[in-house]
C-alpha positions as CSV (number, residue, x, y, z in Angstrom):
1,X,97.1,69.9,93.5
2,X,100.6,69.4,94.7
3,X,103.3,71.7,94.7
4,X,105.1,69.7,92.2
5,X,102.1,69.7,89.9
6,X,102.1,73.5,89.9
7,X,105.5,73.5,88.9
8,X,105.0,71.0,86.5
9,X,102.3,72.8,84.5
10,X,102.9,75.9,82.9
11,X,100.2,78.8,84.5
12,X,99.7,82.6,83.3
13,X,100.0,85.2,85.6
14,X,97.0,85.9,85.8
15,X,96.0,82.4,86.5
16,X,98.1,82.3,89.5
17,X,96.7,85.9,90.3
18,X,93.2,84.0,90.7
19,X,94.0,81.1,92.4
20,X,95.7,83.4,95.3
21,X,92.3,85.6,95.5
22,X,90.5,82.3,96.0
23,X,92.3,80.8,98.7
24,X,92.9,84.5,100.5
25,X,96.6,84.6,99.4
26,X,98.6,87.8,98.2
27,X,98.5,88.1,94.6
28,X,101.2,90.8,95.0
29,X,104.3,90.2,93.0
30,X,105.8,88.3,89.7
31,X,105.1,85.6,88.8
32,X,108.2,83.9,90.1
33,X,107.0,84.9,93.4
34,X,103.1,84.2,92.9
35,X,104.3,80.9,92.1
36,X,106.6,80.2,95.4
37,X,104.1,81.4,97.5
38,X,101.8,79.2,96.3
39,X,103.8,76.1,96.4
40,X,104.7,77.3,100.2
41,X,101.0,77.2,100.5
42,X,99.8,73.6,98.5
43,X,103.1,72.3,101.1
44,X,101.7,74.1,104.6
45,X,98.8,75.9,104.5
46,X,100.3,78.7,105.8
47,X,99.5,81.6,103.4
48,X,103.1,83.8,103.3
49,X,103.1,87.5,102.7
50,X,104.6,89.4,100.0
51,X,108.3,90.3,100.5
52,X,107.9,94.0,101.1
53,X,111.4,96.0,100.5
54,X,111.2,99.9,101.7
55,X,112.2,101.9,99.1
56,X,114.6,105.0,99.8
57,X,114.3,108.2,99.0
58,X,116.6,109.8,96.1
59,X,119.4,111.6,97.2
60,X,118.3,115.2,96.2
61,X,121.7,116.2,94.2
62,X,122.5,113.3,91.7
63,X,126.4,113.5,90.9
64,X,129.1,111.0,89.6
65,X,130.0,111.0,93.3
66,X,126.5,110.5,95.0
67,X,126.3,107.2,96.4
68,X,123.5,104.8,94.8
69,X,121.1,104.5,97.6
70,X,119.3,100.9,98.9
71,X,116.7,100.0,97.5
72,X,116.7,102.3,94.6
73,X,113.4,103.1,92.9
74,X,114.4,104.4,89.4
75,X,112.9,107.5,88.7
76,X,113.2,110.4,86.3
77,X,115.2,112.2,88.1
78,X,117.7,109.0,87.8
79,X,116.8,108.8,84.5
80,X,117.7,112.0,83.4
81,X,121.0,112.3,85.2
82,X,122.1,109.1,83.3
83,X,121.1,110.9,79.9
84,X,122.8,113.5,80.9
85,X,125.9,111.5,81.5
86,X,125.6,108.6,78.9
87,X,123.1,110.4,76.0
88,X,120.1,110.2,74.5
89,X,120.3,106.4,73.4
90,X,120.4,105.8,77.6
91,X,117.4,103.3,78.4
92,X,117.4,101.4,81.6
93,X,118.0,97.7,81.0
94,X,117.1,94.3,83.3
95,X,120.8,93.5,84.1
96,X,122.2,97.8,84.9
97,X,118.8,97.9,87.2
98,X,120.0,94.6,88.7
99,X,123.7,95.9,89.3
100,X,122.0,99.6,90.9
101,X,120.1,97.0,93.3
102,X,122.9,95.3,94.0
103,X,125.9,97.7,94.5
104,X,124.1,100.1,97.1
105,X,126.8,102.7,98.2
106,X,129.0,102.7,95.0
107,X,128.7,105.9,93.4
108,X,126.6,107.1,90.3
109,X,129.8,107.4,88.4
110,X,130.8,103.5,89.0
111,X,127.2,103.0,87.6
112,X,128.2,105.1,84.1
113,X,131.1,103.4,83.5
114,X,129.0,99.7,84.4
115,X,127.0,100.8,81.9
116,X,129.2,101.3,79.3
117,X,130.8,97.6,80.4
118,X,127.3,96.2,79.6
119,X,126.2,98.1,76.7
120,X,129.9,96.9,75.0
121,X,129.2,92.6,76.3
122,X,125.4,93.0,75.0
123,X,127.1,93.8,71.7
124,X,129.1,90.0,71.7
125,X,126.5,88.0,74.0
126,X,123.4,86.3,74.1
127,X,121.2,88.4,76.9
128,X,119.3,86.3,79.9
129,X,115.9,86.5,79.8
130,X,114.7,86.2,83.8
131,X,112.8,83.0,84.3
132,X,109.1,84.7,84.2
133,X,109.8,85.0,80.4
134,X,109.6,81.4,79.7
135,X,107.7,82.1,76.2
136,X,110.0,84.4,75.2
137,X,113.2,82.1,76.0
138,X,111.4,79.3,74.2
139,X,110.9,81.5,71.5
140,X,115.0,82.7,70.9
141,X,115.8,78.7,71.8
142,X,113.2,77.4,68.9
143,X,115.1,79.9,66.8
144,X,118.7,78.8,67.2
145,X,117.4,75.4,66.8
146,X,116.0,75.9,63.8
147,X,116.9,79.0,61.3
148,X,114.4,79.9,58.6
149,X,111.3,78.3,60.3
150,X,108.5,80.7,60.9
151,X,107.2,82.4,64.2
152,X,103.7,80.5,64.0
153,X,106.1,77.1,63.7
154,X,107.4,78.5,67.4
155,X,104.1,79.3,68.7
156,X,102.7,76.1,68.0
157,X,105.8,74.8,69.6
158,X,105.3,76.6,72.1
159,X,101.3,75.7,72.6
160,X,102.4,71.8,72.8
161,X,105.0,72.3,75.3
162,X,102.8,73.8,77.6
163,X,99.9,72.0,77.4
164,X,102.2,69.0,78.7
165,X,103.5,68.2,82.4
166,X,107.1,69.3,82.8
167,X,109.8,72.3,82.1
168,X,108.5,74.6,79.5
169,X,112.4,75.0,77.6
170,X,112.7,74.7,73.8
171,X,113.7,70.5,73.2
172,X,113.8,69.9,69.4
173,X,111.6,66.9,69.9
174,X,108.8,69.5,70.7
175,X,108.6,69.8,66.8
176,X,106.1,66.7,66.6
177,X,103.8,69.4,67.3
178,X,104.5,70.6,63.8
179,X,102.9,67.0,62.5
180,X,99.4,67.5,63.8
């Protein structure tokens, strides 16, 4: 298999888990990664390790003027303090982890008020799904395509689309499927 084929086809995790155990590859990581390593591998040969990222430790007094640490792990401790500061209805979300990753040595209260900013856009936007989702994008694209069709019209969609070489995005042609 080529590295192009691989990318071509659509694969479950735990497909790609496999084929990395077989060949004495790391079958650390998401899928995103399981899948460049692979590639990296089908191209060279050369079996690549898992990106490994040191995780800090907390600071031990959480405050609105503690700065966000590299690396951040979430824990409870982090997830209390943002209860504390935002409520109850506070639940960690893909895109607010993604800004803690990404804006180490702000403070905890720039990462309150963030929150608010994407809790307010959520309300008016379509959310990204990250790219390891692809059924689930497929999914909300088959749906904006086509109001008032059912969920086993998307999932047999969705079974076509992947079963065939290429990208594995919604296209309204993948509705033939629908006339087997």
């Amino acid at each position: 298999m080529s590295s192009e084929d691989l990318k071509d086809n659509y694969y479950l995790r735990s497909e790609l888990e496999d084929f990395c155990r077989k060949e004495g590859i790391s079958a650390q990581g998401g899928k995103p990664e399981l899948t460049d390593r692979i590639a990296h591998y089908l191209d060279t040969g050369e079996a690549l390790p898992p990106e490994r990222k040191k995780r800090s430790k907390p600071p031990d007094v959480l405050d609105v003027n503690t700065a966000i640490e590299e690396n951040i792990t979430c824990s409870e401790r982090h997830r209390a303090f943002f209860k504390e500061q935002i409520g109850d209805n506070f639940k960690f979300n893909v895109e607010f982890l993604g800004w803690l990753r990404d804006n180490s040595g702000r403070t905890y209260g720039d990462a309150v008020k963030q929150f608010h900013i994407i809790a307010e856009r959520k309300k008016h936007e379509k959310s990204s799904i990250g790219r390891q989702f692809e059924y689930n994008t497929y999914i909300r694209d088959f749906f904006a395509d086509n109001k008032g069709m059912r969920l086993e019209d998307a999932i047999k969609c969705w079974r076509y689309k992947k079963s065939i070489p290429g990208h594995n995005r919604y296209e309204g042609s993948d509705k033939i499927a629908l006339e087997k």
